[in-house]
N, C-alpha and C positions, 0 to 999 in steps of 0.2 A: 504494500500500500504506500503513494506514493506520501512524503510528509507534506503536513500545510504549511502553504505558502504567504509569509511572513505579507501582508499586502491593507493597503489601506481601505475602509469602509468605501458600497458603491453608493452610495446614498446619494454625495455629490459629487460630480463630474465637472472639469474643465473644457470648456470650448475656445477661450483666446485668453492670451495672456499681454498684456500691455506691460514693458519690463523697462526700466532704466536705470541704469546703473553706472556711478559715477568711480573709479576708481584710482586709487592715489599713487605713483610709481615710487614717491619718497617714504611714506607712512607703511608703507603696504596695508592699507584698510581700502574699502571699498565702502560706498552705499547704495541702497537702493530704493526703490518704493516699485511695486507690483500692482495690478490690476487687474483681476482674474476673473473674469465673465464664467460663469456656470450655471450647471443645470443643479437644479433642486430636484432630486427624484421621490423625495418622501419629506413632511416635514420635519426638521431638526434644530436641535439646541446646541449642535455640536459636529463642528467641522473638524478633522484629520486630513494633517497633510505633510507630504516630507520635508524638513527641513533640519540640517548638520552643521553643527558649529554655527549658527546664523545668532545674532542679538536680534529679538524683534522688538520693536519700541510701540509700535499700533498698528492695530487691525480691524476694520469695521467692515460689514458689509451693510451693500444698500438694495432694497428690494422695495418696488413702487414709489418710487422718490424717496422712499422713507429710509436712514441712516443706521442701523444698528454699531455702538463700538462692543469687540471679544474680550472678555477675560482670555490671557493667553497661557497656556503652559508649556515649558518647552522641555520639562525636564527627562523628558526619552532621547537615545541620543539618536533617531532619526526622525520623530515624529511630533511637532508642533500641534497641540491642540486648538483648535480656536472655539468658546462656548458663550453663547449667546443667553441673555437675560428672556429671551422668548423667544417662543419658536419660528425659524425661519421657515415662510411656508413653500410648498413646492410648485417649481416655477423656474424663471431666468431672476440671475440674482449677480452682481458685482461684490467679488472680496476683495479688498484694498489692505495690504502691507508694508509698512515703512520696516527696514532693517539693516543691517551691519553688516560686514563680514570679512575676513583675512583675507588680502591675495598670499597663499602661503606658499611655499616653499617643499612641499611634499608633489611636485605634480599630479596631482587632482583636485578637483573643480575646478574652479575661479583662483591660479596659481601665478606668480612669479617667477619668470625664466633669466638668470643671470647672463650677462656677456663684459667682452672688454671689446668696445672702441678702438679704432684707429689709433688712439695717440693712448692708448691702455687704458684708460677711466673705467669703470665699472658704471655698465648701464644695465637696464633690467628692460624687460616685455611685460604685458600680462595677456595670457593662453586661457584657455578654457580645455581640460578634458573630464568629459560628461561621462562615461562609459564604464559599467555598468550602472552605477547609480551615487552618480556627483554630483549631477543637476542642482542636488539637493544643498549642497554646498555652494551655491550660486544666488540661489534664490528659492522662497518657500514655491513648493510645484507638486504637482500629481507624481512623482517619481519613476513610475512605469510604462513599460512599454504601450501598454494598450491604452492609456489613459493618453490618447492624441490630440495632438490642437493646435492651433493658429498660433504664430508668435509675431509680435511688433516691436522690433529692439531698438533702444535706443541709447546710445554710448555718450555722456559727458569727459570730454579729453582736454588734455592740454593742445594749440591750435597747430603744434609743429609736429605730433605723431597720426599716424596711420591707423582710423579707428576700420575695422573689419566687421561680418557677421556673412549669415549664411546668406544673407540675400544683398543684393545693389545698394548701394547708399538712393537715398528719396530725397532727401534735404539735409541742410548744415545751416543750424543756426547759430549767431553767437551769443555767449551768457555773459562774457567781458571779454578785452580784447586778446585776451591769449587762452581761452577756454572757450569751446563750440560745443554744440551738443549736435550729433550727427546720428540723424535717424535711417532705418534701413523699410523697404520695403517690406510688406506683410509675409508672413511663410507659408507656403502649401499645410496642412493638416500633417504631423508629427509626433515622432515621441521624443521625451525631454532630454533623452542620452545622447541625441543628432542636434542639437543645439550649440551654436558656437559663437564667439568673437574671440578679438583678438584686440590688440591696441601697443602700436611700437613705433620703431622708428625703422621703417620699411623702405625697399626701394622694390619693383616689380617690372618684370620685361610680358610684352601681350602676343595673344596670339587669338583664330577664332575659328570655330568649324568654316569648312568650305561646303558640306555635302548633306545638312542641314537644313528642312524647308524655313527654318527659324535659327539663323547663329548663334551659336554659344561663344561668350568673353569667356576666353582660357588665359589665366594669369600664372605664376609661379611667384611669390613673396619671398625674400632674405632679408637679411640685415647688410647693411651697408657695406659694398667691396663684390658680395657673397653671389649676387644678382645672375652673372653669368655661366656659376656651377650650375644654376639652371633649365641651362638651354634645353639639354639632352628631354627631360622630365617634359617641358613645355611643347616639347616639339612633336610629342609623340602623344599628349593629350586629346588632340582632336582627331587623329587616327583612330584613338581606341574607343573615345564617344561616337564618331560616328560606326563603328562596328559594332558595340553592343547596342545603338540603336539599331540595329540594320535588325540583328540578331535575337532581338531583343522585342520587337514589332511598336516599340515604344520609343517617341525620342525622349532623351533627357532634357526632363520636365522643368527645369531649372533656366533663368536668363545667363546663368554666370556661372562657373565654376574653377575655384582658387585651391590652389597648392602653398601651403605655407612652412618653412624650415623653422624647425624652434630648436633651440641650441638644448633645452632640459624638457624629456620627453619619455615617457617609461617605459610607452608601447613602441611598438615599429612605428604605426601610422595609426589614423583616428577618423574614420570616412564621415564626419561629419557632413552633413547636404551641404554642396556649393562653398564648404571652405573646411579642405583637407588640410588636416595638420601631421606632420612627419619629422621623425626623429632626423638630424639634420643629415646624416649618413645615408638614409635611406629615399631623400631627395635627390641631391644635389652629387652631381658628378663632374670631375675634370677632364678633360682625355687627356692630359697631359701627364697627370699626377695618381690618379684612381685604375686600380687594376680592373680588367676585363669583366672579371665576376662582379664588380661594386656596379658597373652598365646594367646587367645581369638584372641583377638583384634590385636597381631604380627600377627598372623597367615593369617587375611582376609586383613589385607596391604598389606603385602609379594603378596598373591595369587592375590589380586588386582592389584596391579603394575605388576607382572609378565603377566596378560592377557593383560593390554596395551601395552606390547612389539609385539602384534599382533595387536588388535583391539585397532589404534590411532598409532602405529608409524610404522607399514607394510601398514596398510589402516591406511591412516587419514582421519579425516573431513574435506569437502572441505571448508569449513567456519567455524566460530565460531557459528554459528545458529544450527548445528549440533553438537557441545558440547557432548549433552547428548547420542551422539552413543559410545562417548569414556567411559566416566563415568556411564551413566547407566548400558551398558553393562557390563563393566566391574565389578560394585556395579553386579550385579545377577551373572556372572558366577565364581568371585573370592570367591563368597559363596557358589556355587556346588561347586569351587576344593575343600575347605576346609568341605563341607559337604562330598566329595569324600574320604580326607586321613583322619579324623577325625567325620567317621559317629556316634559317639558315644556321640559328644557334642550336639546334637539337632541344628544345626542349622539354619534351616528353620523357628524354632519357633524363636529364636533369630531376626530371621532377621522381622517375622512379630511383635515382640514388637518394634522391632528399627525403621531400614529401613521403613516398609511399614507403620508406623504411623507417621514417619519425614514427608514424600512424602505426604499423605493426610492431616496431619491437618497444610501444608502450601500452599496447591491446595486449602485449602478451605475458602482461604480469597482472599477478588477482589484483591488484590496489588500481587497475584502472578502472573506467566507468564506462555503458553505454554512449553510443553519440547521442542518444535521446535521455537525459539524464534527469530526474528529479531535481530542483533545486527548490529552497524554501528559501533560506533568509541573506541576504545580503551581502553576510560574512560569507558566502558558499561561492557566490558568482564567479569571483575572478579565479578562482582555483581551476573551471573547466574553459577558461582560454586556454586551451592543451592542444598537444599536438592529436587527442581525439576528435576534437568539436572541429581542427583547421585541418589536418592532416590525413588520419582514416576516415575524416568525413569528405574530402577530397575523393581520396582513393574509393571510396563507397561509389560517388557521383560519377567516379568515372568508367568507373565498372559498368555503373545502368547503363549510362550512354551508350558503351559500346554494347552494352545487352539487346537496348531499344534500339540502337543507331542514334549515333550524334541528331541526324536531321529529325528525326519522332522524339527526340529525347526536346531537343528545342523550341519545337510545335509546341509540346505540353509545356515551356515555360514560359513561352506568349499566350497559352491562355491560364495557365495559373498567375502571372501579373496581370491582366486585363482583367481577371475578376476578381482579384482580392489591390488594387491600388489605391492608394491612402487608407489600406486598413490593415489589420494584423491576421496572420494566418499561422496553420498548425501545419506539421509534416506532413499530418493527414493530408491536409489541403493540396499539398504536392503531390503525392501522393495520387488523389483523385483525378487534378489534372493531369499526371502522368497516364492514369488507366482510362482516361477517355480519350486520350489523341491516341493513344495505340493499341486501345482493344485488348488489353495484355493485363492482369489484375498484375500492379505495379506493387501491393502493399503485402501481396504474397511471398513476393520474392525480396522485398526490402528491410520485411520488419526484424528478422534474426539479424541483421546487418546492423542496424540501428539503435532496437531497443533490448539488446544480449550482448551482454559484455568478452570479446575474446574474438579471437579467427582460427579456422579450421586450420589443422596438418591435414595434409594427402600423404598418407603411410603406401607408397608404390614398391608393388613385387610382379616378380614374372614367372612365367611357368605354360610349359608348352603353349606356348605361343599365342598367352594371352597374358595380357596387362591390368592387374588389379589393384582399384584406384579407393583407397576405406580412410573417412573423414572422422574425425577427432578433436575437441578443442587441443588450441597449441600451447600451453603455460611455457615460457621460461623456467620454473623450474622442472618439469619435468616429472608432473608429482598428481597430475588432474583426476579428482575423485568422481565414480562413477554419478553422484549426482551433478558435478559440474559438467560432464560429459554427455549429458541429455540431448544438446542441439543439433538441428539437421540441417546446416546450411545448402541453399542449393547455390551451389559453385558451378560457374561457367567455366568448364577444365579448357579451354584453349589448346588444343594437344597438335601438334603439327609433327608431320602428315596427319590431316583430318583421318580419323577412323571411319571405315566405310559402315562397320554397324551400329556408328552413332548419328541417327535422325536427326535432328536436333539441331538447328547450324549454329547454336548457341554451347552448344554440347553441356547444356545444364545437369548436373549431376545434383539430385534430389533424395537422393536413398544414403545409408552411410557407407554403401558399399554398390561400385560399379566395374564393370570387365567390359574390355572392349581388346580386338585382336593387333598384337605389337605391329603398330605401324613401318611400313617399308617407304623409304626414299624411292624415287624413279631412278638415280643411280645405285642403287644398290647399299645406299649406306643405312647402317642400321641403326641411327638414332633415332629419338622422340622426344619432343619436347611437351611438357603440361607447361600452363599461361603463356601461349604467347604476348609478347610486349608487355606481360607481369601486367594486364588490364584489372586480372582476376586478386580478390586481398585474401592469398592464405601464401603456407608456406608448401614446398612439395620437398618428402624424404624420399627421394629414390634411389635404390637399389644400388651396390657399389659400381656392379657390371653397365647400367645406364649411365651411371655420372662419365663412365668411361667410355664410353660409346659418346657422350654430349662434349667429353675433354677432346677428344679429336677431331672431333667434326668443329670444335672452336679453334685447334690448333690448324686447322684449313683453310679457317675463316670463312667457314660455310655462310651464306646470304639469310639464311633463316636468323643467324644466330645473331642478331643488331647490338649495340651496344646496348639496349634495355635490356635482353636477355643475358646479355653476358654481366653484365652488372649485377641482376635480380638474380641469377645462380649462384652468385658468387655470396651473396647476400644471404640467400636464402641456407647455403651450406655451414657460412660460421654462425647465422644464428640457430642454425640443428647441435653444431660440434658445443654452443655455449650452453644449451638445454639439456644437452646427454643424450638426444635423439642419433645423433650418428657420434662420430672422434674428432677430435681437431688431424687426425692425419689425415682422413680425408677430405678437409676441406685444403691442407696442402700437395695432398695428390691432385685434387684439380687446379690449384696455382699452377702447376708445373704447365697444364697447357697452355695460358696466357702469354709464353715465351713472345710471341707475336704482337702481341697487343700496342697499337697506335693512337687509344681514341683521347680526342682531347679534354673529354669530358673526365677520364679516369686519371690519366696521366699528367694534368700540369700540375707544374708545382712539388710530386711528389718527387721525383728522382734525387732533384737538386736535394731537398729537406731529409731527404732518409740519407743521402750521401753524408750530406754535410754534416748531421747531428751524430750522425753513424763514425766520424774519424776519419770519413775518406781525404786524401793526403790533399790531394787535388783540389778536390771542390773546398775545402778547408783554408788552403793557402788561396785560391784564387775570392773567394767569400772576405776573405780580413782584405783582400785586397782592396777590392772596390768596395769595402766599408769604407775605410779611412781616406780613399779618394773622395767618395761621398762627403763626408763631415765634414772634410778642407773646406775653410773661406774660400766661401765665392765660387763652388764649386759646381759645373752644370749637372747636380743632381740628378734630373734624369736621362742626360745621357749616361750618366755611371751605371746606375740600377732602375732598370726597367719595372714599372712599378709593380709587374706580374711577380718577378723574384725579388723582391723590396722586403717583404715579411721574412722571406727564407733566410737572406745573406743577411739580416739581424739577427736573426734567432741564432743561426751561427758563428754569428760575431761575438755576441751574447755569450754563450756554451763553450766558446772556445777562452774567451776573454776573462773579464776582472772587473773591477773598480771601475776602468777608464772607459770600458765601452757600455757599461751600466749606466756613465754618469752622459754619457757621448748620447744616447738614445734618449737619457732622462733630457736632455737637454734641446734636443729633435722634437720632442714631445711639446714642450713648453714653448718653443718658437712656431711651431707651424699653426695656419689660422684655420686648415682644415682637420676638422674631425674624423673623415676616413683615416686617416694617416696619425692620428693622435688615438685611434683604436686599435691599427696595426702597429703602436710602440706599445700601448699597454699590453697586446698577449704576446708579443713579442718577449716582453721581457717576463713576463708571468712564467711561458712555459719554459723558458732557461735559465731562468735567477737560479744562482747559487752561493754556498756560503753562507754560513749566519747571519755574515752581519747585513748582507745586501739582501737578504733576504728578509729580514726586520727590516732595512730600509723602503724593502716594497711594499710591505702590509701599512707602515707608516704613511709613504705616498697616495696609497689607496685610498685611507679616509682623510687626506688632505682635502683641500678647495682647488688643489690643482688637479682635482680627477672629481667630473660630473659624478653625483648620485647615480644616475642612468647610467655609468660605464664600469661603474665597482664589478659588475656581470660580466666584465670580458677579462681582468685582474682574476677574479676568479677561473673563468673560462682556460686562463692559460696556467692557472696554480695548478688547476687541476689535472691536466697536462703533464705536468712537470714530476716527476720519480722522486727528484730532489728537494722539492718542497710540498708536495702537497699534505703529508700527514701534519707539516708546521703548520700550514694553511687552516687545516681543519682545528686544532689548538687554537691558533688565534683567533680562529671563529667564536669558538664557545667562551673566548677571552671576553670577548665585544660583542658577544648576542644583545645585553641591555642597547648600547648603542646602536646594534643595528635595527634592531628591533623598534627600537624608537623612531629609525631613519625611515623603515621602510614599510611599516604595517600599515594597510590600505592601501598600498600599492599594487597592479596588475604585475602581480606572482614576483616579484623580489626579492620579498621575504622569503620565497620557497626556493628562491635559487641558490640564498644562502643557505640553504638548507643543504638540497642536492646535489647540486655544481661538485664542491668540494671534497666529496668523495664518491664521486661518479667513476673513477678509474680504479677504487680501489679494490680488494679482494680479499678483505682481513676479516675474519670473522671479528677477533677482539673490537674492530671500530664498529661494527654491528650492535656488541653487549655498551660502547660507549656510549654511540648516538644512542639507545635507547636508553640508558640510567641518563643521560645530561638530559635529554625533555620529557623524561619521567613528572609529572605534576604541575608541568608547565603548560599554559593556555594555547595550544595549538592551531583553535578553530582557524584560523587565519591563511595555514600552509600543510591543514592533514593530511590533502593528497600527497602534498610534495614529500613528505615525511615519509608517509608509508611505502611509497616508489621508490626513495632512497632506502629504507631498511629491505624492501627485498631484492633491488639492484646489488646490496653488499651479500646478501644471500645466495643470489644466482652466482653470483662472480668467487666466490671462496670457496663454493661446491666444484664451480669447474676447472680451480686450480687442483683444489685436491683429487679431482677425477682423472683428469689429462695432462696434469702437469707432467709425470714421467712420459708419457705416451709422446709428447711433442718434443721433451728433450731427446727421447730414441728415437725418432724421425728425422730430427736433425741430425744425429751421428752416425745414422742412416745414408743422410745425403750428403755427409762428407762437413756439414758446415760445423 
């Protein structure tokens, strides 16, 4: 039974909110005063509505001319009572509130983003992020998705900064002559977490659809200098809106739509309607300076944010239990746009190394959750931004697709937007539209997918000359009890050569056990493969004699075999040897065929890094070289280190180095004005810091002011990395839990990174018995998933040292190494 959800009385409702809010860049205090049009459904004495950290100083409402002032209470810390001396009767009714409130320093809600200017001064922004439930932290409001409505914003600023919202500015009036009050146009019908402004000191470059029967104003917003890291983001905006309109059978409903870089930002990006906000990384690119994959990676944010301007704030989810309609979706179709105007970067394979292996090897521990998850109360939300809700809900979506076909799969999501726009829908509701454009019951074959926590193994055996194919939940550990093993997924087995006795062009496998006759090559060769292009989300254990039949037909560079396949093998085999389903020697008897392998999706960047960290002589000596070329004054940087190998020849500068090239990178870090590059010195030196005392140097730097809150995650990211400090890491963690815990609780999952991050590589049981006596009595609600996924990630991994540890050193003395 699912639990109840934590939600405000329906009694009253919101239709429009009249919002003005004056906010101060020196004080960091804001004000405001609200004006909320509603519907009176029944009559009452007593209004409920969210509001967080807010002072309210008055609230009245007026109903027939007539003025009622509230007794207020605010003492819940999400929920403002407002209680009326008589009853307010039922009807249309105006609630009017004066109130207060922090621009803080935690990024959420109504926040303060720090910068230094040109000549260093310290200037600040103020940001808004709404998402899941910050609204509330802004201004008193209906806090829920379903609770939609009209907003009318209106920003009081000083007259020299850039006031922003989701809609056009309407008018600028002035209040004295260096403070305007700048009103924005009304907003389409909304929920309050796609609510945004902005107010700084901005410069912007424009662009506009061309293919549009109505233009859309496409902008890209920085801070000053920043405007032209831009370009790339800006240029590619009205490609990907005119294609998800085309795709989409709807244009984007919006006059305008903005990109804006915020230097302190917790998420990646923030699809806010008509004014997207993104961590500054995830904007803006140089081609001068930013490696290949940083292009990469703008590219599928941009196109990601731009499809939840449709799917999540035209259609929303009627709850938070449905999450993963916003973000799955939009994780699969913002990688067809950009596989759309960028068919030439591969990437579908990209997404099955990333994407579809995030999504499985975190489905395949018990502490994950359904994509269709229960949520009740507030503290829960940010915990399933996971790679379930963005990642296996991806791979799910992509699956139907190719189940239905891309083109019936996109039928049914023009008219599941067409009949649910400006209001909220369930999965169901997908669902339905999916089974009426294609005749196909779409909620048969979807709901073990969604609403069952785990993904199938395929346990493959052979035997006169038939291939039998028996479905199993998959655990990581290796351990799945007969009643977790109930479920029948029906799996699209993709097996190439099609098998001629399987009907089916789907080749849905529905039963938990299927045989079909080993398929033959037209030349003669005798492999088979299960998923093709890994469309299908389970894992496949097959036989040692098949992985050897598939290792040669890779060593040929057979045409079936794509870099999706040979990736998703490969994937699939060490996450079998780290379960105990197959050995770790098997998964290095199939490395051995890879001897070939050229893709550049697999191979950049690795050679050089495992060389260089590895002692090789060469790459060693030529790595310090074109370091300290690099550092020289005045020196053309990028001609020395091309910024593809920039991360590598640090880390191995680093690792090889000392003092000098700790302080050489520290120093890199604190000059350059770009943040890609002030990311790649923090894991830079995360994963090769050694030595005591530079390594207390770097936990020091970390909670410095010279490293954003937002980037303590990649300090970690590279601790954790590291052999030589990561068990220090994890000590100094539980050193500074108060502190961090201070820094980062209500934050979208931070807290939990400090949690996991840092012993994500490790394999000790004893840090198992630790992290569970250190948050033994401690208030977790904040980070239980992450908690739980880090005690059985140290579970799986110290079982499969003690299982395969000897097995993989007599493999290697095996093979001479």
């Amino acid at each position: 039974m699912a639990p109840e959800r934590v939600v405000l009385p329906k009694n009253v409702t919101p239709v429009h909110y009249d919002l003005k809010l004056t906010p101060n860049l020196e004080t960091f205090v804001f004000s405001g005063e609200v004006a909320i049009s509603v519907n009176v459904h029944e009559p009452t004495s007593v209004i409920k509505l969210n509001a967080k950290k807010l002072a309210i100083h008055r609230a009245s409402i007026t109903v027939g001319g007539e003025t009622h002032k509230a007794a207020v209470d605010t003492s819940s810390d999400q929920i403002a009572t407002f209680t009326f001396a008589q009853s307010v009767p039922k009807g249309s009714a105006v609630l009017e509130i004066d109130f207060d409130g922090e621009l803080n320093d935690r990024m959420n809600g109504f926040y303060r983003s720090q910068y230094r200017d040109s000549d260093g001064n310290t200037k600040y922004m103020a940001v808004t992020q709404f998402e899941a439930c910050d609204a509330r932290q802004a201004f008193p409001c209906w806090d829920e998705p379903e609770a939609k409505a009209t907003f009318s914003i209106a920003l009081v600023v000083p007259s020299h900064l850039t006031a922003l919202s989701n809609m056009p500015i309407k008018e600028m009036t002035a209040v004295e002559p260096e403070v305007v009050t700048v009103y924005f146009d009304k907003t389409p019908i909304m929920s309050t977490y796609l609510v945004a402004f902005a107010v700084g000191d901005f410069e912007y470059i424009e662009t506009s659809t061309t293919e549009l029967e109505t233009p859309v104003v496409c902008r890209v917003y920085t801070l000053p200098g920043l405007v032209e890291q831009g370009r790339f983001a800006l240029e590619i905006t009205p490609k990907i809106l005119e294609y998800f309109s085309r795709i989409f059978g709807t244009a984007y409903p919006l006059p305008k739509l903005d990109h804006i870089a915020v230097p302190d930002f917790d998420a990646g990006a923030m699809e806010n309607w008509g004014l997207i906000t993104y961590r500054t990384v995830a904007l803006l690119y140089d081609e001068k300076t930013s490696a290949a994959s940083d292009k990469e990676q703008v590219a599928y944010t941009v196109a990601h944010e731009i499809a939840h301007q449709w799917f999540g704030n035209l259609v929303t989810m009627e709850w938070w239990e449905h999450l993963w309609l916003n973000e799955g979706f939009a994780t699969w179709v913002g990688t067809l746009a950009v596989d759309h105007v960028f068919p030439e970067w591969d990437t579908w394979s990209n997404f099955v190394i990333n994407e579809y292996q995030q999504g499985l090897s975190l489905d395949s521990l018990r502490s994950s959750h359904p994509i269709e998850v229960p949520v009740a109360d507030p503290h829960e939300i940010h915990q399933i931004f996971d790679a379930i809700s963005y990642s296996k809900g991806a791979a799910v979506i992509r699956m139907l697709s190719n189940w239905l076909t891309v083109d019936v799969f996109l039928a049914g999501i023009r008219r599941y937007l067409k009949k649910h726009e400006y209001k909220n829908a369930t999965t169901d509701d997908l669902w339905n539209a999916l089974t009426e454009e294609s005749g196909i019951d779409v909620r048969e074959f979807m709901n073990t997918w969604t609403r069952v926590i785990g993904i199938p193994i395929l346990n493959v055996t052979e035997s006169e000359g038939l291939v039998t194919v028996e479905q199993h939940r998959f655990l990581s550990t290796n351990d799945a009890t007969p009643e977790e093993d109930q479920t029948i997924w029906w799996v699209p087995l993709g097996v190439v050569p099609k098998p001629a006795s399987i009907a089916d062009p789907n080749q849905t496998m529905k039963t938990r056990q299927m045989a079909f006759e080993v398929p033959t090559q037209k030349d003669g060769e005798g492999f088979y493969l299960i998923n093709k292009n890994f469309t299908g989300v389970f894992r496949t254990n097959y036989s040692a004699s098949a992985i050897r039949q598939l290792g040669l037909a890779l060593e040929a560079g057979h045409p079936e075999l794509g870099v999706a396949e040979r990736a998703g093998l490969l994937a699939d085999q060490a996450s079998l040897a780290t379960s105990g389903h197959s050995g770790v020697d098997r998964v290095f008897d199939l490395i051995q065929y890879y001897k070939n392998e050229k893709s550049f999706v697999r191979l950049r960047g690795v050679i050089l890094s495992c060389a260089g960290l590895s002692g090789h002589e060469a790459t060693v000596k030529q790595s310090l070289r074109r370091f300290a070329l690099f550092m020289e004054e005045g020196a053309d940087q990028d001609a020395v280190l091309h910024p593809s190998t920039r991360k590598t020849v640090f880390e191995v500068a680093l690792a090889h180095g000392g003092v000098k090239e700790f302080e050489q990178v520290m120093k890199y870090y604190k000059t350059s004005p770009k943040q890609d590059q002030q990311v790649m010195c923090l894991m830079a030196m995360g994963s090769t810091v050694h030595g005591e005392e530079l390594i207390q140097r770097m936990f020091d730097f970390a909670l410095s002011d010279d490293v954003r809150s937002q980037d303590f995650m990649y300090v970690l990211a590279g601790l954790a990395q590291n052999i030589r400090a990561r068990h220090a890491a994890w000590s100094w963690i539980k050193s500074n839990w108060a502190t961090l815990h201070s820094r980062y609780v209500g934050n979208m999952g931070m807290l939990g990174y400090c949690v996991k991050i840092p012993v994500s590589k490790m394999a000790d049981a004893a840090v198992l018995k630790d992290l569970e006596e250190f948050f033994e009595g401690k208030d977790t609600k904040d980070f239980e998933r992450d908690l739980e996924q880090a005690k059985e990630g140290l579970r799986i991994k110290s079982k499969w040292v003690a299982r395969d540890g000897a097995n993989l050193e007599a493999w290697l003395v095996q093979q001479g190494y």
